[in-house]
C-alpha positions as CSV (number, residue, x, y, z in Angstrom):
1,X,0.0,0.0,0.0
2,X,3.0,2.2,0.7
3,X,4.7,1.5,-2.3
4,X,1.3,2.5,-4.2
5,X,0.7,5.8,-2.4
6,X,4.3,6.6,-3.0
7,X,3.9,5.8,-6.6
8,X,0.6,8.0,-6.9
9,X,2.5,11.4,-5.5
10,X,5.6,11.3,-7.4
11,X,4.3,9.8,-11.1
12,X,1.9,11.6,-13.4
13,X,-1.2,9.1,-13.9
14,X,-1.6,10.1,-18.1
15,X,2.0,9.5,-18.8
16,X,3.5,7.5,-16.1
17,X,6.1,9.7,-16.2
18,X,8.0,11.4,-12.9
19,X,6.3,14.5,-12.1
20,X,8.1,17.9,-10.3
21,X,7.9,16.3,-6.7
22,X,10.0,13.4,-7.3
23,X,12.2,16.0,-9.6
24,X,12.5,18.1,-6.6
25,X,13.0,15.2,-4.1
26,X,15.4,13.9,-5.8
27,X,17.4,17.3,-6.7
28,X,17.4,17.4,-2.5
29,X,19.0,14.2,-2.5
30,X,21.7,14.2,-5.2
31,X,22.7,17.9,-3.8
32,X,23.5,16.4,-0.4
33,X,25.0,13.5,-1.9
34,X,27.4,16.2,-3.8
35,X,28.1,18.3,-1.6
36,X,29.0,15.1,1.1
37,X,31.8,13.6,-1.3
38,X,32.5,17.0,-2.5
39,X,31.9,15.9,-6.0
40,X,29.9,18.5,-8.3
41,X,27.2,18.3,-9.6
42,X,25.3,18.7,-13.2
43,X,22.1,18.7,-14.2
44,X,20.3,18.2,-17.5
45,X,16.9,20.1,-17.8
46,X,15.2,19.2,-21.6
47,X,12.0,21.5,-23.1
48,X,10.0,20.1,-25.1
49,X,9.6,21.9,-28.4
50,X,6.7,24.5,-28.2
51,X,5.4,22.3,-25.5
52,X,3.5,24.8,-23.7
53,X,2.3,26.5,-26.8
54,X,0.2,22.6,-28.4
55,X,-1.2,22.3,-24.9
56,X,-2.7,26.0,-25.2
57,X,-4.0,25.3,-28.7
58,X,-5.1,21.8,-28.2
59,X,-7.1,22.4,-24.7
60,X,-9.0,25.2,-26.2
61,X,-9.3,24.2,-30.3
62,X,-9.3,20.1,-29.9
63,X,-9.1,17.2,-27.1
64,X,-5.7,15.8,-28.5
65,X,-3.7,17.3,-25.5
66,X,-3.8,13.8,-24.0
67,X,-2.4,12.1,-27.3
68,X,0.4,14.7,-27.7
69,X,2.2,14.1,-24.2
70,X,1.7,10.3,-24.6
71,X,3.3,10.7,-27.9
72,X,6.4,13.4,-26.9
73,X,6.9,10.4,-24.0
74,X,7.6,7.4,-26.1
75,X,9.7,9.7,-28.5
């Protein structure tokens, strides 16, 4: 049940995909684990192309908002 609840709060349910809490958790994490071993530290941040833009257009011109992340995921 923990495992579940767990699961719930730090995945998105339509893509399955990691959402900003577990991002930010694990940002926490990694940071202390840096800064412990003295190590640096680099982080990778990707945007999706006009990501933000489709899901303006879709939500208010068409329902396809859903398709679109499931497809940018698998890509």
């Amino acid at each position: 049940m923990e495992n579940k609840l767990k699961k719930y709060a730090t995945t998105d349910p339509l893509t399955s995909l990691y959402n900003r809490r577990f991002f930010d958790q694990k940002l926490k994490a990694e940071m202390l684990h840096a800064k412990r071993h003295q190590r640096p530290l680099s982080i990778l941040l990707v945007d999706i192309d006009n990501f933000k833009e489709r899901i303006v257009i879709n939500r208010f011109f068409n329902n396809n908002n859903n398709k679109y992340i499931r497809d940018k995921r698998r890509r």
